[in-house]
C-alpha positions as CSV (number, residue, x, y, z in Angstrom):
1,X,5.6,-3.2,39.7
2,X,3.5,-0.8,37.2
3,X,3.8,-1.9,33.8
4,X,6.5,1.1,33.0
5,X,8.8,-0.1,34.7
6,X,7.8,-4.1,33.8
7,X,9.1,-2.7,30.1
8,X,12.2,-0.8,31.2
9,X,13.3,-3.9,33.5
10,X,12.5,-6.0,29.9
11,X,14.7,-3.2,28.1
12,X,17.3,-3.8,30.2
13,X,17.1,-7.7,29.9
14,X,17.1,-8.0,26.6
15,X,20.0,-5.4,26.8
16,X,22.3,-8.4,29.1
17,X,21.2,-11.1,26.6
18,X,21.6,-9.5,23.3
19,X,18.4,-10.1,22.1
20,X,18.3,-7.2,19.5
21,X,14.8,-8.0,18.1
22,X,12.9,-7.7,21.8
23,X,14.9,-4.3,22.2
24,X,13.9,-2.7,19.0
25,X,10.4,-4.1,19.5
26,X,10.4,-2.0,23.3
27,X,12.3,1.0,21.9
28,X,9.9,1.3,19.2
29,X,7.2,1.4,22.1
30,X,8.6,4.3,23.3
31,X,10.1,2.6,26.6
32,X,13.3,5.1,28.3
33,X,16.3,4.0,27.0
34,X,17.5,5.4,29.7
35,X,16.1,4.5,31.9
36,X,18.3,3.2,35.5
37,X,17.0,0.3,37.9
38,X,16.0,1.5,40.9
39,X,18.4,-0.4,43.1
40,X,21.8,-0.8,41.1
41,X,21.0,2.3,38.5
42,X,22.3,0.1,36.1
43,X,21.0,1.1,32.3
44,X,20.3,-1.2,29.1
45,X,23.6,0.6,27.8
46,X,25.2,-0.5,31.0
47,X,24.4,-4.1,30.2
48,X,25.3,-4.0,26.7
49,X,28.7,-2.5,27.2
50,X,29.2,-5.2,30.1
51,X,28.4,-8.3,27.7
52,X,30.1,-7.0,25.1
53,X,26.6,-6.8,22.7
54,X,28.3,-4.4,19.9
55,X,23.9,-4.5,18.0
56,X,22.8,-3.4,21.0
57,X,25.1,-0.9,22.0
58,X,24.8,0.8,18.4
59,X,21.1,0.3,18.3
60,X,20.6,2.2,22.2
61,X,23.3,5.3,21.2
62,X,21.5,5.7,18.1
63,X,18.2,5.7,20.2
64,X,19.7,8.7,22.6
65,X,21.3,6.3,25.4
66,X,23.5,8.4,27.3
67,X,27.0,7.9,27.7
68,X,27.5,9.6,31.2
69,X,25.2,8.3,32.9
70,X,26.4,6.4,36.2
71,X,25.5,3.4,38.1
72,X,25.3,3.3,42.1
73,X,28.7,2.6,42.1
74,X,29.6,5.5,40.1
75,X,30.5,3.4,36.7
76,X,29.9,4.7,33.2
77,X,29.3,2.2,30.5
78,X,32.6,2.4,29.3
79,X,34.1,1.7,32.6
80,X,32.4,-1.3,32.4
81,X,33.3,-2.5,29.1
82,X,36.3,-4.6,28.0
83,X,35.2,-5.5,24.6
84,X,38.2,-3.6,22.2
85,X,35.5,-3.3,19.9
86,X,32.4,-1.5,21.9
87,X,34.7,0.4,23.5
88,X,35.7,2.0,20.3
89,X,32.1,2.7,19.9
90,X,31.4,4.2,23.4
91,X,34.8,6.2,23.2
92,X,33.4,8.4,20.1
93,X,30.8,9.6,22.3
94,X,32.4,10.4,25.7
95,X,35.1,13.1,26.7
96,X,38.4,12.7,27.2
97,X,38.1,12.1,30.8
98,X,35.7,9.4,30.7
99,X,37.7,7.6,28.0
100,X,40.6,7.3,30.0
101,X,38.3,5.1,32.5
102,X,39.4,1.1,32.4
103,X,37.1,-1.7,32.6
104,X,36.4,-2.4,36.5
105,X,34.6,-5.1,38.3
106,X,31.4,-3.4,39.5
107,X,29.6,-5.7,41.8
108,X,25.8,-5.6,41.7
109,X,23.9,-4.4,45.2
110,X,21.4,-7.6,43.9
111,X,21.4,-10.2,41.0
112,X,18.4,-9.4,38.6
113,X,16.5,-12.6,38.2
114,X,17.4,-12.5,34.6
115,X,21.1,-13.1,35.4
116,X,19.8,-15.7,38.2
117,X,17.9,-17.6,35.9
118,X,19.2,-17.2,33.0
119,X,17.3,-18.0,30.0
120,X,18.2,-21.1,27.8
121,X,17.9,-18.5,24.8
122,X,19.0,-15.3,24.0
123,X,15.3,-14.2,24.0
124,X,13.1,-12.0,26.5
125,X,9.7,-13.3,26.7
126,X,7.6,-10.0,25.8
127,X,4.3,-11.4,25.3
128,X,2.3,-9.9,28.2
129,X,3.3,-6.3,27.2
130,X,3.0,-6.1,23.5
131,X,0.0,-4.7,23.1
132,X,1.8,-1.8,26.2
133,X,2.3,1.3,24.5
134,X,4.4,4.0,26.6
135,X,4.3,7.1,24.1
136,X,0.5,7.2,22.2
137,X,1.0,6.2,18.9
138,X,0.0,8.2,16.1
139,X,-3.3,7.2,14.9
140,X,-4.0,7.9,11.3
141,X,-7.3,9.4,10.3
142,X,-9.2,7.1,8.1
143,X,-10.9,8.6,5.5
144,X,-13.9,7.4,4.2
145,X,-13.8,5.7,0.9
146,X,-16.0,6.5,-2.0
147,X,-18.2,3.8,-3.3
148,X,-17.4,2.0,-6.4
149,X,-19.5,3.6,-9.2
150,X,-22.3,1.6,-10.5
151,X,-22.7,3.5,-13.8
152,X,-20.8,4.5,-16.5
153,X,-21.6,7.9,-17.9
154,X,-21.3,8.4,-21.9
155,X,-22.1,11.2,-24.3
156,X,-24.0,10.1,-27.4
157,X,-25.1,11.5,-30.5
158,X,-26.7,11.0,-33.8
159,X,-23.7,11.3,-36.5
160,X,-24.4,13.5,-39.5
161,X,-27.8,14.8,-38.2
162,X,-27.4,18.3,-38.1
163,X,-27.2,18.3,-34.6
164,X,-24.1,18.4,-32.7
165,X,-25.0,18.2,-29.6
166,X,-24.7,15.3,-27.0
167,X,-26.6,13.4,-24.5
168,X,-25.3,11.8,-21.6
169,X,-26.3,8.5,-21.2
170,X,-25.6,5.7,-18.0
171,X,-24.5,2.4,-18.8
172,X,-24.3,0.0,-16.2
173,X,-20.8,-1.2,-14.7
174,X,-22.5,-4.4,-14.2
175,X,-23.5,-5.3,-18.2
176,X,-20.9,-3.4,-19.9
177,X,-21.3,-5.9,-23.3
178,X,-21.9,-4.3,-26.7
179,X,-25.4,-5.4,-27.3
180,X,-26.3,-3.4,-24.2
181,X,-24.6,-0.4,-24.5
182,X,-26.3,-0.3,-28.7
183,X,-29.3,-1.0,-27.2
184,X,-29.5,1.8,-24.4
185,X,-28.0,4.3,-27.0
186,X,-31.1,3.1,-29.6
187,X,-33.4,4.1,-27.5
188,X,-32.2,7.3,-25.7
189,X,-31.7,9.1,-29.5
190,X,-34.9,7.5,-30.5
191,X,-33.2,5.5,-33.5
192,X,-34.2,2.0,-34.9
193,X,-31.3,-0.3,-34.0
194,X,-32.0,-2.1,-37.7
195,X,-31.3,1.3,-39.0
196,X,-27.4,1.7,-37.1
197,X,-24.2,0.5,-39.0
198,X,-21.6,1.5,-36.8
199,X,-20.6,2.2,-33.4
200,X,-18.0,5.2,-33.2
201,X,-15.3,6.3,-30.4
202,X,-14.6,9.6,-31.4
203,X,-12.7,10.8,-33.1
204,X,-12.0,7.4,-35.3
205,X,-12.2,4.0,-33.6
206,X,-15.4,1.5,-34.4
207,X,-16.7,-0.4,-31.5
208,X,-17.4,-3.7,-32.5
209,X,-17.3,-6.0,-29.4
210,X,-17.5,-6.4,-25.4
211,X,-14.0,-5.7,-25.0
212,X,-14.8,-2.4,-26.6
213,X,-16.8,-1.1,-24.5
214,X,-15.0,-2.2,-21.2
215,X,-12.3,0.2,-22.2
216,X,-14.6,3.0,-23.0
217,X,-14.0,6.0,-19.6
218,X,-16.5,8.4,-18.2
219,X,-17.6,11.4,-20.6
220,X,-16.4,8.8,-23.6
221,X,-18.0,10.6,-26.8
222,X,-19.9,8.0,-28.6
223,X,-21.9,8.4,-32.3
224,X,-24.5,6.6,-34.1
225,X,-24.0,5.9,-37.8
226,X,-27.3,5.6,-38.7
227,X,-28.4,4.4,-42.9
228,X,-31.2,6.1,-44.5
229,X,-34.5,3.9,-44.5
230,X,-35.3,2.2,-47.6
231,X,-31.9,1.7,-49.3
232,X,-30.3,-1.3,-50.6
233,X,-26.9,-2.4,-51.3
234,X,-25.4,-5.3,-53.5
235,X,-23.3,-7.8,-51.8
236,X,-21.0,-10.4,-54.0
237,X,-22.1,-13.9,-53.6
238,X,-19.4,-17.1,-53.4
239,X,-21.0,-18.0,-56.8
240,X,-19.7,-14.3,-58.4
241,X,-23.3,-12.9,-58.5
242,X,-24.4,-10.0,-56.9
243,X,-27.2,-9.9,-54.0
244,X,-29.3,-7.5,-52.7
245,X,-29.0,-6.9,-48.7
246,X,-32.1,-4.9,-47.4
247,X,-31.5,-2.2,-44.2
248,X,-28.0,-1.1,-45.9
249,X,-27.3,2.3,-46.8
250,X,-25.8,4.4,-49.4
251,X,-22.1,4.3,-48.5
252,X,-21.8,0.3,-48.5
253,X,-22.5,-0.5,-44.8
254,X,-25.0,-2.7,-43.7
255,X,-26.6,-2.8,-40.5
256,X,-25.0,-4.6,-37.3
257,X,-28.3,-5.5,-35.9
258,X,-28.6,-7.6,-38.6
259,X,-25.8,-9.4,-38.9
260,X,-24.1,-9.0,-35.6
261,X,-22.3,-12.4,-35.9
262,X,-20.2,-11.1,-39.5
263,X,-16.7,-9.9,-39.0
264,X,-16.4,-6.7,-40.1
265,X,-13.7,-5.3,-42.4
266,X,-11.8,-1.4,-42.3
């Protein structure tokens, strides 16, 4: 027996024992519903109408199982039914003729092993054809996945300088700290780190630590506050006296490379 008809004769089984998850599982697999043993022409809807299996009656008609369709003793499923309940099913799908049939006694030209044997539980044993496909199934294109990018691309500039334009700059995914990313801006505008006081997101937000700079997105515009060389500033002491801070500029700012460890205050 060729493994088509292995399924259908396992369609048909599972149709006599009412085991609903084995029938999806070969219906799914594209196995005939209709499909009529070559002896008895008996059909999984024959089955299921004889047993009385209301799932698996609903599950085949709504899978195309045919109503009309007659065994080799000329019995629909219908005929063969005499569950009140599944007959109310198959009678919304057959004429007027047909629903007039009563349920008959149709005697079987052999005894399918399934019904000789039957099994101690209401499960067919599908194991050897799972991996048995009857239609193709549809294989879904893969498409290949970019790589994760490695850098993260920033435009920088010196704030104030009389030049507006931007550089790009590549910091790496893999060290995306603060001291890292001040560091490669430093040296790709040429500017003494001693000589920045501030970090700026534009329009308006400081950077000021790692976390910073993990949130920052490709094409981010960055700016370099940079003090003029040679100022001073005076800081108040805890004693009330003032002190002077070298590397600070005119505005009040002092330089983060020099006190990197200070919290700063807006």
């Amino acid at each position: 027996m060729d493994r088509i008809h292995v399924l259908e004769e396992k369609l048909r089984e599972s149709a006599c024992v009412g085991d609903l998850e084995t029938l999806q599982i070969l219906l799914q697999k594209g196995v005939d519903v209709n499909a009529m043993h070559d002896i008895n022409g008996w059909t999984a809807l024959h089955w299921a109408a004889k047993r009385g299996h209301r799932d698996i009656v609903e599950t085949l008609l709504a899978h195309g199982a045919d109503l009309s369709l007659r065994n080799k003793n000329k019995d629909t499923a219908l005929s063969l039914c005499s569950n009140p309940e599944v007959r109310k099913i198959l009678h919304k799908g057959v004429d007027e003729d047909m629903s007039a049939e009563l349920p008959t006694e149709s005697r079987l030209p052999i005894i399918p092993n399934y019904l000789r044997n039957p099994p101690l539980a209401d499960h067919v044993d599908i194991q050897e054809t799972r991996r048995s496909t009857i239609v193709p199934e549809r294989v879904v294109p893969t498409t290949k996945q970019n790589p994760l990018p490695e850098e993260l691309v920033l435009k920088v500039r010196v704030a104030n300088c009389g030049d507006p334009d931007f550089i790009e700059v590549e910091l790496p995914i893999a060290d995306l700290t603060y001291s890292r990313l001040l560091r490669l801006c430093t040296d790709e505008l040429d500017v003494n780190p001693a000589h920045v006081t501030r970090l700026r997101k534009l329009p308006n937000t400081i950077i000021r630590k790692d976390k910073d700079v993990a949130r920052l997105i490709n094409g981010q515009e960055l700016e370099l506050v940079v003090q003029p060389e040679g100022t001073t500033r005076l800081v108040p002491c805890s004693n009330g006296l003032l002190k002077k801070i070298p590397g600070s500029n005119a505005n009040g700012y002092q330089s983060i490379s020099l006190n990197k460890n200070q919290t700063i205050l807006y």
